[in-house]
C-alpha positions as CSV (number, residue, x, y, z in Angstrom):
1,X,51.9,132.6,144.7
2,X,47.6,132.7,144.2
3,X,46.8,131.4,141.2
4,X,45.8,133.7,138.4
5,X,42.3,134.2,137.2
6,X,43.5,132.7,134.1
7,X,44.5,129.1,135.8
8,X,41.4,128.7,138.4
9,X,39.1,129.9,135.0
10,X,40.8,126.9,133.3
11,X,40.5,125.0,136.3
12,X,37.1,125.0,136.8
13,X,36.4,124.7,133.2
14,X,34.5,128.1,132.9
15,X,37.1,128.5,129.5
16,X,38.7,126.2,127.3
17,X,41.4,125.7,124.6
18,X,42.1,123.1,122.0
19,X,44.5,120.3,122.4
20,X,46.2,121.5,119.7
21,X,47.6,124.5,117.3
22,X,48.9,127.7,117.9
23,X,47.4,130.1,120.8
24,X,47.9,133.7,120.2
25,X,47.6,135.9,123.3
26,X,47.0,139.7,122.5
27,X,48.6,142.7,124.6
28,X,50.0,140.5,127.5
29,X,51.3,143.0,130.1
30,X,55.0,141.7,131.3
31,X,53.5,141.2,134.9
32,X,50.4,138.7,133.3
33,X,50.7,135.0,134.1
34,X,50.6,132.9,131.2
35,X,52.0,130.0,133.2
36,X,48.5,128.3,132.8
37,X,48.8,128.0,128.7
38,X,51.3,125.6,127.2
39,X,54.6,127.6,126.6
40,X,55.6,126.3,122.9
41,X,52.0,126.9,121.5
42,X,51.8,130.6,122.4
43,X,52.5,133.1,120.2
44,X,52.1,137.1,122.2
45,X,51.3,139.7,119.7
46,X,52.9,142.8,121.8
47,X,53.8,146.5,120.8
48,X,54.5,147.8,123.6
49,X,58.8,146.9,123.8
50,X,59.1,146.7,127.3
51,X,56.7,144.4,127.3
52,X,57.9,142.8,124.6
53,X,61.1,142.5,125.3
54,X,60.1,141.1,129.0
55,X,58.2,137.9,127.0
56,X,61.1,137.5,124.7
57,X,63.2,136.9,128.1
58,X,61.1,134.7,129.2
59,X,61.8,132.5,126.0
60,X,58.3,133.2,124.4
61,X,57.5,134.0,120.7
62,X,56.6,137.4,120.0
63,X,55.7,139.6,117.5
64,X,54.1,142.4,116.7
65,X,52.1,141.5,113.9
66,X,48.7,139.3,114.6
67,X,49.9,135.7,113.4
68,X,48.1,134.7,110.0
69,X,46.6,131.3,111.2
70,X,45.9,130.3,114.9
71,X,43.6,128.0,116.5
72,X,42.3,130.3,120.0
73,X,43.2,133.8,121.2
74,X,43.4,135.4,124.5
75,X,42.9,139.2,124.9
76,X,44.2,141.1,127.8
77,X,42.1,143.8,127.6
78,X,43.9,147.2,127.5
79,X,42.9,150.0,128.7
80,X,41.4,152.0,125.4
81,X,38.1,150.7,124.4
82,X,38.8,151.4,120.8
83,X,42.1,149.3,121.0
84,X,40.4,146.7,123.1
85,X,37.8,146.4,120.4
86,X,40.1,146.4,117.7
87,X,41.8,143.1,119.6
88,X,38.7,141.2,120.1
89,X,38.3,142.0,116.3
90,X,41.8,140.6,115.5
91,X,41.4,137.8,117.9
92,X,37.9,136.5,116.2
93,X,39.8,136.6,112.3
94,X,40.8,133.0,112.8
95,X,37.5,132.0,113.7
96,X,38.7,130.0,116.5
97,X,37.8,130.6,120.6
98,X,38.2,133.8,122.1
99,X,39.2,134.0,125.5
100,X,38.5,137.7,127.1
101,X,40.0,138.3,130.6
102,X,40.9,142.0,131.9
103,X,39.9,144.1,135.3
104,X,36.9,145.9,135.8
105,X,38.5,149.5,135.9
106,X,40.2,148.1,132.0
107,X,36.3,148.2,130.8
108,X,35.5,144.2,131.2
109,X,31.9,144.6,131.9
110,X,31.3,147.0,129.2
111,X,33.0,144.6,127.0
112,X,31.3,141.8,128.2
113,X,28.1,143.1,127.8
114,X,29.0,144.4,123.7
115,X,30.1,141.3,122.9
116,X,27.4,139.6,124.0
117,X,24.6,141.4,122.3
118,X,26.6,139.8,118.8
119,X,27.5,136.6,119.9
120,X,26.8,133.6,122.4
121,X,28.9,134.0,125.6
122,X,30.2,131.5,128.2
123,X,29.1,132.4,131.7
124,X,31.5,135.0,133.3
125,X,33.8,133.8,135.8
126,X,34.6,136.5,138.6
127,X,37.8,136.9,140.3
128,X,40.3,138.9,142.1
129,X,38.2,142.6,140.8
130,X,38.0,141.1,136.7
131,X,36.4,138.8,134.7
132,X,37.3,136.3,131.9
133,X,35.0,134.8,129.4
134,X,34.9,133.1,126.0
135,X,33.0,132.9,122.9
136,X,33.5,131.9,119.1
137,X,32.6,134.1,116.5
138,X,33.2,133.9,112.5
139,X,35.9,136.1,111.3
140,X,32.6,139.0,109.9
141,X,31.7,139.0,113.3
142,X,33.5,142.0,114.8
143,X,34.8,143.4,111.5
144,X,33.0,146.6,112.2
145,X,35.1,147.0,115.4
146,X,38.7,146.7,113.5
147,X,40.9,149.4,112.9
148,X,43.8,150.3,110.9
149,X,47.6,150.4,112.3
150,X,47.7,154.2,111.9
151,X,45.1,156.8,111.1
152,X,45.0,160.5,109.6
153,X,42.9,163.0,111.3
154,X,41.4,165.6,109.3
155,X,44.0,167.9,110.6
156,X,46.4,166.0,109.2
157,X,48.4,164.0,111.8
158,X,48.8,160.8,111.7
159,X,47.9,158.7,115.0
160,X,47.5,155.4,116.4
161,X,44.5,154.3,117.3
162,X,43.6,153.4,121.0
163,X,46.8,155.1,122.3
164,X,47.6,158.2,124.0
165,X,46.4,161.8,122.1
166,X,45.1,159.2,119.1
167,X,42.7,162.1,118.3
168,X,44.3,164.8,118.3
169,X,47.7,166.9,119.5
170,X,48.1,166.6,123.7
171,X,47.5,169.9,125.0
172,X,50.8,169.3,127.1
173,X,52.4,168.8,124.4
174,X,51.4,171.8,122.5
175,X,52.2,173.6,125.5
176,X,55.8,172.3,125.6
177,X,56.2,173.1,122.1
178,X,55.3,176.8,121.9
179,X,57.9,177.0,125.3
180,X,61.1,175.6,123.4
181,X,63.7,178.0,123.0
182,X,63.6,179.6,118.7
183,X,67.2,177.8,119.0
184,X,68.2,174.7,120.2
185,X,71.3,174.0,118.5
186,X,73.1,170.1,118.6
187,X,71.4,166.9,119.4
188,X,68.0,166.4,121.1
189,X,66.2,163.6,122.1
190,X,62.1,163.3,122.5
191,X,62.0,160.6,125.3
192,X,58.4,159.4,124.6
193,X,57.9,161.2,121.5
194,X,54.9,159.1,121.0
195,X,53.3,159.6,117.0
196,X,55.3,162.7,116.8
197,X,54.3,166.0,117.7
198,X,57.3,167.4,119.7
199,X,59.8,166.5,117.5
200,X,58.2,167.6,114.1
201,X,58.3,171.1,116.4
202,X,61.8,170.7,117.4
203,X,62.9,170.0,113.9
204,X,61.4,173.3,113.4
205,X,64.1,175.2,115.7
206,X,67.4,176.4,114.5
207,X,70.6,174.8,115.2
208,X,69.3,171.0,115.6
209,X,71.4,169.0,114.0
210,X,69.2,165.5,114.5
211,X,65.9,164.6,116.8
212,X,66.4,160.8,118.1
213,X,62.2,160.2,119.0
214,X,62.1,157.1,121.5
215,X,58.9,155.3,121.9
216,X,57.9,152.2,123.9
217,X,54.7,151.8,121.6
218,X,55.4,150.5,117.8
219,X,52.3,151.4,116.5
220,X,53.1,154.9,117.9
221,X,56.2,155.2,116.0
222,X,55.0,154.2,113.1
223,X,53.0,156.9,113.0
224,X,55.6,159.4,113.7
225,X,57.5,158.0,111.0
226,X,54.8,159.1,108.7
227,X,54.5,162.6,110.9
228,X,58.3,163.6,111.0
229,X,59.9,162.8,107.5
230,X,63.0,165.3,108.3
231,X,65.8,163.6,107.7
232,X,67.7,164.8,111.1
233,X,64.6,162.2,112.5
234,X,65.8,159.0,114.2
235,X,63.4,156.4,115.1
236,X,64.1,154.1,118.4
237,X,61.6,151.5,119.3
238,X,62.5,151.7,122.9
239,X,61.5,152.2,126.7
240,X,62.4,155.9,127.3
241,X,63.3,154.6,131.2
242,X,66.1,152.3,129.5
243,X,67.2,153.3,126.3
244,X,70.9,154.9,125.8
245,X,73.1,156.6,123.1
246,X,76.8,156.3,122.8
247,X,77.3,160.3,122.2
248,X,75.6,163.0,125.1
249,X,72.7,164.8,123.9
250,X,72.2,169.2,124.2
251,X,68.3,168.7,124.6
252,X,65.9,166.4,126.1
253,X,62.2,166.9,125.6
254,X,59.6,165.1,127.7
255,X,55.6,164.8,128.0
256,X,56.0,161.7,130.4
257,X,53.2,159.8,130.9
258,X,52.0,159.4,133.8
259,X,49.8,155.9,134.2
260,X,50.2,152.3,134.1
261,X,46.8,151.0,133.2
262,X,44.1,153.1,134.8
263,X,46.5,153.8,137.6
264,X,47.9,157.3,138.1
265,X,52.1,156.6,138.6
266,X,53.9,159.7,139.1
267,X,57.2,157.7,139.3
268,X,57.0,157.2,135.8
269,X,57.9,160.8,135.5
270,X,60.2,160.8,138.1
271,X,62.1,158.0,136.0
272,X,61.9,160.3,132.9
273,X,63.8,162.9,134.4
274,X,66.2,160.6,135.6
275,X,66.4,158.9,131.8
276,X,67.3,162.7,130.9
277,X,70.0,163.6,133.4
278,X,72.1,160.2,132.4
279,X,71.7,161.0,128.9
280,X,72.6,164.9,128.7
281,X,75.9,166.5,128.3
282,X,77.0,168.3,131.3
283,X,75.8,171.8,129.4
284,X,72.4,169.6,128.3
285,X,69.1,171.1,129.3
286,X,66.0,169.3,129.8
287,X,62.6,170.7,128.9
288,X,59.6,169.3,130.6
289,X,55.8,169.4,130.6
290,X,53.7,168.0,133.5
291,X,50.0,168.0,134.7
292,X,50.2,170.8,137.5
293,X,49.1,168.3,139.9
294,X,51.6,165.7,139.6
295,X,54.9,166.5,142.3
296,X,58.3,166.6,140.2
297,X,59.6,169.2,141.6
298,X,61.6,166.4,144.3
299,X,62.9,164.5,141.2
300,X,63.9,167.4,138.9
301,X,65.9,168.9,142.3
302,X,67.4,165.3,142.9
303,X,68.5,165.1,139.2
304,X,69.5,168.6,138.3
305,X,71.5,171.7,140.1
306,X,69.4,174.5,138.3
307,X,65.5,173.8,137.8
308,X,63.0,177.1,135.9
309,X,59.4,177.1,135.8
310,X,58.7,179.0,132.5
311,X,54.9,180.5,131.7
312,X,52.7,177.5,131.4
313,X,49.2,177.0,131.0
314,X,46.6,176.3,133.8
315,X,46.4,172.7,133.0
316,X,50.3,172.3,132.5
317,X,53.6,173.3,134.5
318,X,56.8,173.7,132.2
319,X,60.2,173.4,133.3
320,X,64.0,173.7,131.8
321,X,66.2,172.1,133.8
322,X,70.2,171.8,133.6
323,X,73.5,170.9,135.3
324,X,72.2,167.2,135.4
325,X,73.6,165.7,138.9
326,X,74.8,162.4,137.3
327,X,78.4,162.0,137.1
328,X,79.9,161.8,133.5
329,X,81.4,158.4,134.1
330,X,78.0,157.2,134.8
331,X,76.5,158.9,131.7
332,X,79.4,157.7,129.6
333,X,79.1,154.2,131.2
334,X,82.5,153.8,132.1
């Protein structure tokens, strides 16, 4: 295997770490090397729980809440510039070095170039389409660029900030909801509910009995937590693509996402509608929302016998889907 940007940075000496204390490494994706940094002093700070959950299997420490006292950070820059802010932010509390390493299409340059107008910066080193750097800055330095865990928009939702629809209802999702049926009687499950929006509107249809919202981003569900206060509400920190209930569900509702990073992946769709079929009852329906450009029309065929296109919008196709294909042993995991 090359070795990382990470390694050959630390290699060459263009960044450096203490000899000692705790190193806390912000929003690692599951596929990031960390090989490079000594395994019993990190300490990942990581919402999203398949990542998470990856790092945890791995036999790292991880949390995620920022740890109160440790002596450098790395931060894997995300995609969201107000998130990736926010981390250099958290990252620069302890006062200690700041290692910054993310791709060009994650916003590095841009980054790069903010952070050094504040603060002194160690020269760039350039590999494999990214950059990493370092700088140390007192704990005032960035405080501008913090944010809270959740925020309420004027409109009154509360939303995570730097994560998908932060300001403001999808209009997929709003599309989805004025679709669903006035009933939709049983159990129904929001398979990447993120802060909330679908299932404070399925908790508004007759006959549901409870709404399990499952959501691979903590700070996302926190939010819904604060959005969705029926108590039919059940809150799964979870990756929609894995998660499982013992007892069949009626409904499924879905506004998959559709990228990992800056990169468009329609499979991660195609795996929602998968997630759906193994967790419906045999009578269960599915109710999906997709960009019109994105093909599921192959998957929802592959997992269901009877697919509808109901009246969407131009942006946005909607489906109901039922009869899911998988057989009940498989569902029932017997």
């Amino acid at each position: 295997m090359p070795a990382s940007r990470l390694a050959l940075a630390l290699e060459a000496g263009a960044v450096h770490l203490p000899s000692a204390g705790p190193i806390a490494v912000f929003r690692p994706r599951a596929d990031a090397d960390l090989s490079p940094l000594p395994r019993e002093r990190v300490e990942i700070v990581q919402g999203n729980k398949a990542d998470h959950d990856a790092w945890m299997r791995r036999g790292y420490a991880v949390s995620t809440a920022t740890p109160q006292d440790f002596a450098a950070a790395l931060v894997e820059l995300p995609r969201a510039k107000a998130e990736a802010r926010a981390l250099v932010a958290e990252a620069s509390a302890a006062g200690g070095p700041v290692i910054v390493e993310g791709q060009k299409t994650d916003g590095v340059d841009s980054i790069l170039r903010e952070i050094r107008a504040r603060v002194a910066v160690s020269e760039a080193f350039a590999k494999a389409h990214g950059k990493i750097f370092q700088f140390q800055a007192a704990p005032a330095t960035f405080g501008d660029w913090a944010l809270p865990a959740v925020q309420r928009l004027a409109n009154g939702w509360v939303t995570a900030p730097g994560l998908f629809s932060a300001d403001g209802p999808d209009p997929g999702s709003v599309a989805l909801a004025a679709a669903l049926p006035e009933k939709m009687p049983g159990r129904v499950a929001d398979l990447g509910g993120g802060w909330g929006y679908l299932a404070f509107h399925v908790l508004q249809r007759r006959g549901v009995t409870e709404c399990a919202l499952v959501e691979v981003e903590h700070a996302a569900l926190e939010a819904a937590r604060q959005n969705v206060v029926d108590p039919r509400a059940q809150f799964h920190w979870a990756d929609a693509l894995s998660w499982s209930d013992p007892e069949p569900f009626d409904h499924v509702v879905a506004n998959p996402p559709f990228h990992v990073g800056r990169a468009a992946d329609p499979g991660l769709g195609a795996g929602f509608i998968a997630a759906a079929a193994r967790l419906l009852s045999p009578r269960g329906t599915l109710w999906l929302v997709a960009n019109r450009h994105l093909p599921y029309e192959g998957a929802l065929n592959e997992a269901f016998r009877e697919i509808r296109e109901l009246d969407g919008t131009p942006g946005f196709k909607i489906y109901s889907a039922q009869r899911p294909r998988v057989p009940a042993t498989r569902r029932q995991g017997r």
